[in-house]
DRENDO-1510 file (C-alpha; in Angstrom, 1 decimal, always signed):
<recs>
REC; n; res; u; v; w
REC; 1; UNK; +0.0; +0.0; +0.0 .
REC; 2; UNK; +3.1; +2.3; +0.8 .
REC; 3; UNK; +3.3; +3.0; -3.0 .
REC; 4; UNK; -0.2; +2.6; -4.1 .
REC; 5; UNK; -0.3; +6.5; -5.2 .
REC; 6; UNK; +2.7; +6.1; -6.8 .
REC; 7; UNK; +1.6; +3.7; -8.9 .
REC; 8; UNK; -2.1; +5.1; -9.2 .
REC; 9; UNK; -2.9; +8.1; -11.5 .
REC; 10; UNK; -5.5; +10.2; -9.9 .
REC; 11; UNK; -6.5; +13.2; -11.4 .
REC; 12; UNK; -10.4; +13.8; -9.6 .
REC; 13; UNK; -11.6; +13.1; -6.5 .
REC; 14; UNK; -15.5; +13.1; -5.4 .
REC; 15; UNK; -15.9; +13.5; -1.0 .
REC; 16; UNK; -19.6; +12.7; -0.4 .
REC; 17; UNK; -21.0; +13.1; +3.3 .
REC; 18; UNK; -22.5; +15.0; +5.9 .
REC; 19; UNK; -20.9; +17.8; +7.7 .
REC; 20; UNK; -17.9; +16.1; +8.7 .
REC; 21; UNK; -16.7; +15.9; +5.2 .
REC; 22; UNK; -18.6; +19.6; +4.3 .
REC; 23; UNK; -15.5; +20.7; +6.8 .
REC; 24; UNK; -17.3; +22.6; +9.8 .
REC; 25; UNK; -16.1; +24.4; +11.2 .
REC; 26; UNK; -12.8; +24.6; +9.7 .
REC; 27; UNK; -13.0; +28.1; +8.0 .
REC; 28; UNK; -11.6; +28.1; +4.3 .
REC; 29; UNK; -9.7; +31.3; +2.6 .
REC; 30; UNK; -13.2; +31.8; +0.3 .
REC; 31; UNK; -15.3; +32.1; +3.5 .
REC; 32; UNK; -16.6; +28.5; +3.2 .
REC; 33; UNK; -15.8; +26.0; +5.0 .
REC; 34; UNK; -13.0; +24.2; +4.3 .
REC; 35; UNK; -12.4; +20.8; +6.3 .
REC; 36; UNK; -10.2; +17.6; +5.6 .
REC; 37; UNK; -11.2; +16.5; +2.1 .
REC; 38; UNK; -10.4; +20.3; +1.0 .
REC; 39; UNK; -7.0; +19.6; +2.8 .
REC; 40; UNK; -6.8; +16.1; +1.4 .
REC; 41; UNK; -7.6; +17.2; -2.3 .
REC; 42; UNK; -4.9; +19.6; -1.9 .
REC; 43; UNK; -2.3; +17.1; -0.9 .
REC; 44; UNK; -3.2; +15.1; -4.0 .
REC; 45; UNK; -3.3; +17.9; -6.3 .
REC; 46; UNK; +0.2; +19.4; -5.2 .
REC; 47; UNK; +1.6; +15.8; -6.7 .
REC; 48; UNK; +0.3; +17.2; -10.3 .
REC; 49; UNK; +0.7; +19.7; -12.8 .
REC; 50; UNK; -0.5; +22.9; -11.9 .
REC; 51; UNK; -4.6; +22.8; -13.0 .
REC; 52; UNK; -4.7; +19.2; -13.6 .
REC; 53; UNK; -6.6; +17.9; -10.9 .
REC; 54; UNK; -10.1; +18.2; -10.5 .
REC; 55; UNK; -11.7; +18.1; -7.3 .
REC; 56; UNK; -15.9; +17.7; -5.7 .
REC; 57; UNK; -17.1; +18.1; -2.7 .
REC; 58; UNK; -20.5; +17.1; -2.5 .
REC; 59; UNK; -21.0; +16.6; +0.9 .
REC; 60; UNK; -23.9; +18.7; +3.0 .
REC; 61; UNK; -24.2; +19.0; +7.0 .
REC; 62; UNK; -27.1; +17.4; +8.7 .
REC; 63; UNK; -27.6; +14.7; +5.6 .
REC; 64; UNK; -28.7; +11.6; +6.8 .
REC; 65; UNK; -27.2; +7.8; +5.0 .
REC; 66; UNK; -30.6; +7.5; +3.0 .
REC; 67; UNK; -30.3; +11.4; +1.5 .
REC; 68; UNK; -26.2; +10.7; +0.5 .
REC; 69; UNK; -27.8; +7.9; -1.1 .
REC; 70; UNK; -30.3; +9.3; -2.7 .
REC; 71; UNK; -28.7; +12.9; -3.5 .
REC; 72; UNK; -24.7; +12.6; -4.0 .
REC; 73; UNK; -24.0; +9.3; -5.2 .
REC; 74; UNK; -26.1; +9.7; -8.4 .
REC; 75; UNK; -23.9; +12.4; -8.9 .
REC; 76; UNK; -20.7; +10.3; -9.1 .
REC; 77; UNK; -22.0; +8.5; -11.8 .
REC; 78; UNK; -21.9; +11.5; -14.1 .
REC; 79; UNK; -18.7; +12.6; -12.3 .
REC; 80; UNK; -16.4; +9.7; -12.8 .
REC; 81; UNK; -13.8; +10.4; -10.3 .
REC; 82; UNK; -10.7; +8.6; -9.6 .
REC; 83; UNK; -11.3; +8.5; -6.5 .
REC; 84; UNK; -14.4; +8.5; -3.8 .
REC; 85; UNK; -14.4; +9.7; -0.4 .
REC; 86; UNK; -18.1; +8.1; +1.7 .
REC; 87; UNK; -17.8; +9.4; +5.5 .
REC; 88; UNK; -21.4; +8.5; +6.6 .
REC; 89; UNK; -24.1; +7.5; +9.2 .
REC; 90; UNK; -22.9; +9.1; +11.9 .
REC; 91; UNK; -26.1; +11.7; +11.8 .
REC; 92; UNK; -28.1; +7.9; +11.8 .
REC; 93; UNK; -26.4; +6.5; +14.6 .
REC; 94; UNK; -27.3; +9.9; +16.3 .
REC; 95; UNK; -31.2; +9.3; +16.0 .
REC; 96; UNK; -33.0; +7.3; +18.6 .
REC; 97; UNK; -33.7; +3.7; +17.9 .
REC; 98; UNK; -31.2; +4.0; +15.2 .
REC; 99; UNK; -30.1; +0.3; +14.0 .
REC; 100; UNK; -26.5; +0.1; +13.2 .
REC; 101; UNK; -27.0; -3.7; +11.4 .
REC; 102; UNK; -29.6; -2.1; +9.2 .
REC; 103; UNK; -27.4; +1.2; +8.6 .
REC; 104; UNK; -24.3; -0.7; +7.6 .
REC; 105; UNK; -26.6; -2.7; +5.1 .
REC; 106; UNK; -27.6; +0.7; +3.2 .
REC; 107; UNK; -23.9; +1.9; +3.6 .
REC; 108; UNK; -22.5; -1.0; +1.7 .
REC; 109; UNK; -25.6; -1.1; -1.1 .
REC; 110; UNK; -24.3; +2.8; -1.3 .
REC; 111; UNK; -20.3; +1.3; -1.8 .
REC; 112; UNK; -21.4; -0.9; -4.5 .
REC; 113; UNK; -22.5; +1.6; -6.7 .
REC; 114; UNK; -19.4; +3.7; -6.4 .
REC; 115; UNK; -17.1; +1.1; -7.0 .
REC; 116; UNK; -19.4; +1.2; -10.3 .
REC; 117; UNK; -18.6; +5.0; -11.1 .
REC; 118; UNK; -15.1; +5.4; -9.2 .
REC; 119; UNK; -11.4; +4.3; -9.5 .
REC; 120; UNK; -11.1; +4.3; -5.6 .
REC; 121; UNK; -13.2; +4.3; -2.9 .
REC; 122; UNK; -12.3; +5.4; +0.8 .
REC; 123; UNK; -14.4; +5.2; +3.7 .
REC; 124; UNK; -14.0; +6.6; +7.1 .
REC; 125; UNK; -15.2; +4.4; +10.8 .
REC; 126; UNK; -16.6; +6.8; +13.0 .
REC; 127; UNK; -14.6; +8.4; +15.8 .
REC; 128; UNK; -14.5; +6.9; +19.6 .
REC; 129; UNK; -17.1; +8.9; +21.4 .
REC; 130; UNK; -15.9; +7.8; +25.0 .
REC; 131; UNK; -14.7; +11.9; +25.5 .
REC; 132; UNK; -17.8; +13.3; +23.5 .
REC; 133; UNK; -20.4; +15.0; +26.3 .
REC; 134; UNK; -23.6; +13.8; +25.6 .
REC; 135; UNK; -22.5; +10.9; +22.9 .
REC; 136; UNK; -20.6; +9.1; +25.1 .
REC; 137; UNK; -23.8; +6.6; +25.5 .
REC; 138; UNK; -23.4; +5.6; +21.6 .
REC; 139; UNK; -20.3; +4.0; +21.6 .
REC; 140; UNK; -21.3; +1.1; +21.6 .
REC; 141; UNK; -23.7; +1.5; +18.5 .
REC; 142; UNK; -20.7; +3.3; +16.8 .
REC; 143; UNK; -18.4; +0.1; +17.9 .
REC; 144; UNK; -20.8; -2.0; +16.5 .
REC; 145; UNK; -21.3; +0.5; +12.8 .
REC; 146; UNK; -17.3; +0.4; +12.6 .
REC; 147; UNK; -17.0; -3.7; +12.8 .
REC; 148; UNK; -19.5; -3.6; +9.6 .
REC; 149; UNK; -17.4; -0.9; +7.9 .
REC; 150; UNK; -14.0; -3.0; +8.1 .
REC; 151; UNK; -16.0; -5.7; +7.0 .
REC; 152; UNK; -18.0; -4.0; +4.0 .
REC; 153; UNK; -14.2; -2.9; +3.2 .
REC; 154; UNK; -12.5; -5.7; +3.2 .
REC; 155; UNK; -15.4; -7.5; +0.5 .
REC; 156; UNK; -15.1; -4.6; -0.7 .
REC; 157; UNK; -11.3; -3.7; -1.6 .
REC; 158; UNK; -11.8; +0.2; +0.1 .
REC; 159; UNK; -9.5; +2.0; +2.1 .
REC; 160; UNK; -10.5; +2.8; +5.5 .
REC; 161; UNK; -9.2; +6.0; +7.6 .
REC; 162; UNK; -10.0; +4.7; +11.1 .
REC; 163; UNK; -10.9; +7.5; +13.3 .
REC; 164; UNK; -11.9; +5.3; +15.8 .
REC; 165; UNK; -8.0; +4.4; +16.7 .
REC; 166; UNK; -6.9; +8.1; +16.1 .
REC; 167; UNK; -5.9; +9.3; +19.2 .
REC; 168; UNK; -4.9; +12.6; +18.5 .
REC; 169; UNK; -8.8; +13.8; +18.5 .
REC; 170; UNK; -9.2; +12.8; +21.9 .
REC; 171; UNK; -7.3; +15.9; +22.6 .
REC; 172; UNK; -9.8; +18.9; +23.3 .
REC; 173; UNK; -8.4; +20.8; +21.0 .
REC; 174; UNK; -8.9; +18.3; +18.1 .
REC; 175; UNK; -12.7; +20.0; +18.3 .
REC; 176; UNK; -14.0; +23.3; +17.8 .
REC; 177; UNK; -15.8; +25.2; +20.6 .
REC; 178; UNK; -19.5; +23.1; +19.6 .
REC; 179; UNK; -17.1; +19.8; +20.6 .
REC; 180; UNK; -19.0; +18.0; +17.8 .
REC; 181; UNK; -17.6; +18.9; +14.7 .
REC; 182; UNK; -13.4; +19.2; +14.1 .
REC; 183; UNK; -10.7; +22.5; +14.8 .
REC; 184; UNK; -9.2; +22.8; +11.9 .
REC; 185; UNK; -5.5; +21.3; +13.5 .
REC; 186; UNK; -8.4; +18.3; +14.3 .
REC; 187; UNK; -9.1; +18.5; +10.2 .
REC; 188; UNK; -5.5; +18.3; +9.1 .
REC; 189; UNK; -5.0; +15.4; +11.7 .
REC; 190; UNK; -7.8; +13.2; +9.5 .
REC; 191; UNK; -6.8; +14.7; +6.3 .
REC; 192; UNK; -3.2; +13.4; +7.3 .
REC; 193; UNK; -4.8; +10.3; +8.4 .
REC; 194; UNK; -6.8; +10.1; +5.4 .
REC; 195; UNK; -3.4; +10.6; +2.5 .
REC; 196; UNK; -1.9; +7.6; +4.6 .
REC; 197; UNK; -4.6; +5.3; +4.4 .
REC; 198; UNK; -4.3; +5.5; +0.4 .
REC; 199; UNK; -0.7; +5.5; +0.6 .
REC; 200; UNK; +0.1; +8.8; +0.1 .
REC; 201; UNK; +3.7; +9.8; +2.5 .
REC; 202; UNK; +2.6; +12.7; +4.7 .
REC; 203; UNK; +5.2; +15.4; +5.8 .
REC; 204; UNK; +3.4; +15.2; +9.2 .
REC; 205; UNK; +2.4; +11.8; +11.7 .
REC; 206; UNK; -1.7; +12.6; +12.6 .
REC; 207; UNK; -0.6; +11.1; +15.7 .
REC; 208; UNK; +2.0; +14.2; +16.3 .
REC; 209; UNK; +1.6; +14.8; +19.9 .
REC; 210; UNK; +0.4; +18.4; +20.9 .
REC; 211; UNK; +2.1; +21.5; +22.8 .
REC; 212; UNK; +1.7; +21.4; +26.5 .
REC; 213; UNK; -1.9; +22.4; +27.2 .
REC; 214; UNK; -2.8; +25.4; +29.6 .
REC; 215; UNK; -3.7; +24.7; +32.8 .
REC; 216; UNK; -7.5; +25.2; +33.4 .
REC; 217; UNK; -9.2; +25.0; +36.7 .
REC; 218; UNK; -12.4; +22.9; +37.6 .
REC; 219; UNK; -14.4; +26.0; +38.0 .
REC; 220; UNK; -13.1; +26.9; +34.7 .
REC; 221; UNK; -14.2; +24.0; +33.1 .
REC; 222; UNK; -17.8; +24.1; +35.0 .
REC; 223; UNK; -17.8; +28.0; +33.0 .
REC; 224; UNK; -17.1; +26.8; +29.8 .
REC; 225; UNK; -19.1; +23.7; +30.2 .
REC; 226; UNK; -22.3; +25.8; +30.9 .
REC; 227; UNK; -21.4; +28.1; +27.8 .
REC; 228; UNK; -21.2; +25.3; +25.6 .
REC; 229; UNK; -24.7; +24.1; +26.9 .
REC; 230; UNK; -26.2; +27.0; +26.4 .
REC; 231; UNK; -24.8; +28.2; +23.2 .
REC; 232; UNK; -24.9; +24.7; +21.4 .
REC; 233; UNK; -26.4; +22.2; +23.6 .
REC; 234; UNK; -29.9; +23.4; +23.7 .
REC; 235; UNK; -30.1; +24.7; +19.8 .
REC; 236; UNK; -28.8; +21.1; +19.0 .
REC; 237; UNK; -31.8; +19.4; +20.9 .
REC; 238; UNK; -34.4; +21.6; +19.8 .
REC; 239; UNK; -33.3; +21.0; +16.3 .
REC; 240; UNK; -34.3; +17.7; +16.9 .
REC; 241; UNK; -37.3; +18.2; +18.5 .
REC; 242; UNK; -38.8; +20.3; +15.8 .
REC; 243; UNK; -37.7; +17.6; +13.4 .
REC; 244; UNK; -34.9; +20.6; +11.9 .
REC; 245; UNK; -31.8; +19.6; +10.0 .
REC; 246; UNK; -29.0; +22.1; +10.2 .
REC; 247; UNK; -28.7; +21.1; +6.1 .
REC; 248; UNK; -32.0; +22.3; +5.2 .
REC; 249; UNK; -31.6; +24.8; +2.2 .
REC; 250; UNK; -28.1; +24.3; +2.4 .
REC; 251; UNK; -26.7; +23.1; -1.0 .
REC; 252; UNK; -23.0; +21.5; -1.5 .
REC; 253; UNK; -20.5; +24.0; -1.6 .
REC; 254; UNK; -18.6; +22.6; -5.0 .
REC; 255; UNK; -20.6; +20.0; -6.8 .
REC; 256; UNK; -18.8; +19.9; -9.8 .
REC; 257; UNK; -15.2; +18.7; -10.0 .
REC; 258; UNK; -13.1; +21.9; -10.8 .
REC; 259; UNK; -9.9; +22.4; -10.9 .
REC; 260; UNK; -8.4; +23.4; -7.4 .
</recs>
């Protein structure tokens, strides 16, 4: 695998998804956001000519397994891309009653036509939520979706970028102040861990350890934890409630592939 993007020629790459893959909330230099397929299609451009690699990202917060499905990977049949980036089900596992058996059986369906439409497909496990306030009580469901997801890959022939096992992100500062979407250090760890997983060689290990951390006192951490609550806590669950996606009338930020 170490020389599998030496050997491989990829000019185009499709990341479909929610808004992991959308990149929240890593802001980009065209005040969108950008995140770790923007990062990761960069790394595999800069092995190119200049203009000869084309790049999609197709991925919208809030999208549920069922709407990818149904929305962006029709898409990559017109597209054609070398390769194909699927991060998702993390917004299903989220859901109450959610099945992760039943999830994992759409997922795959989803990976079967890709491999029709793409060179190479990557998928992503989801991360270890034993550090995640309020998610902590999914792991289990999220163990259970990742066992399917090395499974499906292995039938399959797709690389797999294993957030679960990256331990960098269990670092607070691997998350951005809403603690359930990526910093962007957090975004470069992935889109690091991501280049490795196909083979690419990375100037920098994901699993680089980080500076000393400042010092923060419980009463601190009681402050910011009540801040958090009320500034993204609440809005989250009353999404919910009101049956609100934070994708509605949101529409993918580059759906064709352009040159980057």
């Amino acid at each position: 695998m170490a020389d599998y993007l030496e050997t491989l020629d990829l000019s185009s790459y499709a990341a479909l998804g929610d808004s992991f893959t959308e990149g929240l909330n890593d802001p980009g230099p065209d005040g969108q956001f950008a995140g770790w397929a923007d990062r990761l299609a960069g790394m595999l451009a800069a092995r190119r000519p200049e203009t000869d690699f084309r790049y999609a990202n197709l991925a919208v917060r809030g999208r549920l397994l069922d709407q990818i499905v149904a929305e962006q990977v029709p898409k990559v049949r017109q597209l054609q891309p070398d390769l194909v980036t699927l991060c998702a089900g993390g917004n299903d596992i989220l859901r109450p009653g959610s099945d992760p058996d039943l999830i994992a059986e759409h997922f795959e369906s989803a990976v079967l036509q890709l491999r029709e439409s793409a060179g190479r497909v990557l998928i992503c496990t989801g991360f270890d939520t034993r550090n995640v306030p309020v998610l902590r009580h999914l792991r289990g469901k999220v163990a259970t979706y990742n066992s399917h997801l090395w499974a499906i890959a292995d039938r399959n022939g797709l690389a797999v970028a294993d957030l679960w096992s990256l331990r960098a992100v269990h670092d607070r500062r691997a998350w951005s102040d809403d603690r359930l979407h990526l910093s962007p250090e957090g975004h470069q760890r992935v889109a690091l861990l991501a280049a490795r997983a196909l083979g690419l060689a990375v100037e920098s290990d994901p699993e680089a350890a980080w500076p000393p951390a400042p010092v923060t006192t419980p009463a601190d951490q009681r402050r910011e934890n009540l801040q958090w609550a009320r500034t993204y806590l609440l809005p989250w669950v009353g999404r919910r409630l009101r049956g609100e996606s934070s994708g509605d009338h949101i529409e993918a930020k580059r759906p064709e592939l352009l040159p980057l």
